[in-house]
C-alpha positions in Angstrom: 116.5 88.0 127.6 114.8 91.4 126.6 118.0 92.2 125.1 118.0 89.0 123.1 114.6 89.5 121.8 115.7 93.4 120.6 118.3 92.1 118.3 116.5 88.9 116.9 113.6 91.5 115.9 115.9 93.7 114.6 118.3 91.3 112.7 114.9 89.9 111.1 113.5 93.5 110.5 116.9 94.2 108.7 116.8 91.3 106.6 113.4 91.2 105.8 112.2 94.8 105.0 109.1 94.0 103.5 107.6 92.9 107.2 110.1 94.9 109.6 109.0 94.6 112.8 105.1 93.2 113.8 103.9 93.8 117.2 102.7 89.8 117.2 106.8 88.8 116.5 108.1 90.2 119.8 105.7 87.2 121.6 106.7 84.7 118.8 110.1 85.6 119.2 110.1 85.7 123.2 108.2 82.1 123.4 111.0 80.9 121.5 113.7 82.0 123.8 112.5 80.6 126.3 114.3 77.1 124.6 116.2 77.9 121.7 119.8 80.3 121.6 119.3 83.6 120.2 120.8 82.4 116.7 118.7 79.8 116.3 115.7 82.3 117.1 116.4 84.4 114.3 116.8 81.3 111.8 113.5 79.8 113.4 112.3 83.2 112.6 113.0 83.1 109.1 111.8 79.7 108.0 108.7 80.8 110.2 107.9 83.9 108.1 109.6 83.2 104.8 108.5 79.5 104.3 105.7 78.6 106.2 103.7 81.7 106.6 102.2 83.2 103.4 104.5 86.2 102.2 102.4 89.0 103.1 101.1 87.6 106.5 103.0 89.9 108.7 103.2 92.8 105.8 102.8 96.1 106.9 98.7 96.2 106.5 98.7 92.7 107.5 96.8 91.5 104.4 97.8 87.6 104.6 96.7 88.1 108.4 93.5 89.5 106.8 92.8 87.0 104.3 93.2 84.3 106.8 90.6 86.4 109.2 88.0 86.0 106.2 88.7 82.0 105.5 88.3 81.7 109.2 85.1 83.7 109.0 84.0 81.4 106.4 84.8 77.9 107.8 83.6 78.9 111.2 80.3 80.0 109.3 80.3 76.0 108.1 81.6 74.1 111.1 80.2 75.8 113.7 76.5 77.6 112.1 74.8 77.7 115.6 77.9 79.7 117.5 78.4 81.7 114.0 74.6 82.8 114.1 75.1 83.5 117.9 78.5 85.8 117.2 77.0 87.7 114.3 73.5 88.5 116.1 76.0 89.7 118.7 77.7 91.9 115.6 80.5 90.2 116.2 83.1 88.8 114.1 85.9 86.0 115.1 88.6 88.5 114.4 87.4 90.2 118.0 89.9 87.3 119.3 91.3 85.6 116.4 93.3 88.9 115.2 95.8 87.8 118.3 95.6 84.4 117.7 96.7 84.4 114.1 99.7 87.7 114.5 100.8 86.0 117.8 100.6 82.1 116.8 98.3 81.4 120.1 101.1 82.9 122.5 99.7 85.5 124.0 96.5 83.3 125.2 97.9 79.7 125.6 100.3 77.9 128.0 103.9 77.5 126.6 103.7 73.8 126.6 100.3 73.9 124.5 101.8 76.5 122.2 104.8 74.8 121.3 103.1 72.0 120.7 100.9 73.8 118.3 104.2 74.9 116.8 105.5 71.8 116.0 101.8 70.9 114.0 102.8 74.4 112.3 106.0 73.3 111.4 105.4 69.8 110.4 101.6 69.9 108.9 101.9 74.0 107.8 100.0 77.2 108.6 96.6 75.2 107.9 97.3 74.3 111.7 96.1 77.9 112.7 92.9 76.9 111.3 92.6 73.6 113.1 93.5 75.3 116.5 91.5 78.0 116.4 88.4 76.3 115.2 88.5 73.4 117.9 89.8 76.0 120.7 85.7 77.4 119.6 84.4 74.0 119.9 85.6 73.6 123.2 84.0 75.9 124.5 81.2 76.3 122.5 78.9 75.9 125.2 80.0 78.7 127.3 79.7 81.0 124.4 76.2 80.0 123.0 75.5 80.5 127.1 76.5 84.5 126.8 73.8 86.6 126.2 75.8 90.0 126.4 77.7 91.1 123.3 80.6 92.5 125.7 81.1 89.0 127.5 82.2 87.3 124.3 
């Protein structure tokens, strides 16, 4: 399998220049050879990042990544004031876990079954889903977090 994963990164890196190689793709990529064929990988791969991701999502500074860290910032400021208040008094901001969520789809912190399901609301509804997930991932445990009182524990 590692091999697999080495040339569906670097058949995407060749073909899309602009966002080469992403630390979050090798998890993306991986998850989805665990059931899909390499081939198939690689075309998942490009409708993924060439049609529904913005453009410059996985760009070299990450700036569609960065965007999206700054709308999240901002709706989890609305949807969620009291857990927003509690995070910022801590000085922190979501992207302390969101970063991973958003370059990594949820893969690295959710079980396969969950995050392919996640993946299909991608692929069907669009990258609005990442939104969705993250902000009701928050709300469920919402209470646990307004519970920390250490800046380090969240």
């Amino acid at each position: 399998q590692l091999l697999a994963l080495r040339r569906v990164l670097r058949a995407y890196a060749r073909r899309n220049k602009v966002v080469g190689y992403c630390q979050g793709l090798n998890f993306i990529a991986g998850m989805m050879l665990l059931v899909l064929e390499e081939h198939q990988v690689f075309w998942l791969m490009v409708v993924l990042l060439e049609e529904v991701l913005p453009a410059d999502y996985y760009a070299r500074d990450l700036s569609g990544c960065n965007v999206d860290l700054r709308v999240f910032r901002d709706m989890l400021a609305k949807r969620q004031p009291k857990l927003w208040d509690h995070m910022s008094k801590a000085g922190l901001g979501p992207e302390v876990f969101c970063l991973e969520w958003f370059i990594a789809l949820f893969s690295k912190t959710m079980p396969t079954e969950t995050v392919l399901r996640v993946w299909d609301a991608l692929f069907l509804e669009g990258y609005k889903i990442i939104f969705r997930i993250g902000l009701a991932v928050l709300q469920i445990y919402d209470k646990e977090l307004l519970a920390i009182t250490e800046a380090h524990e969240l």
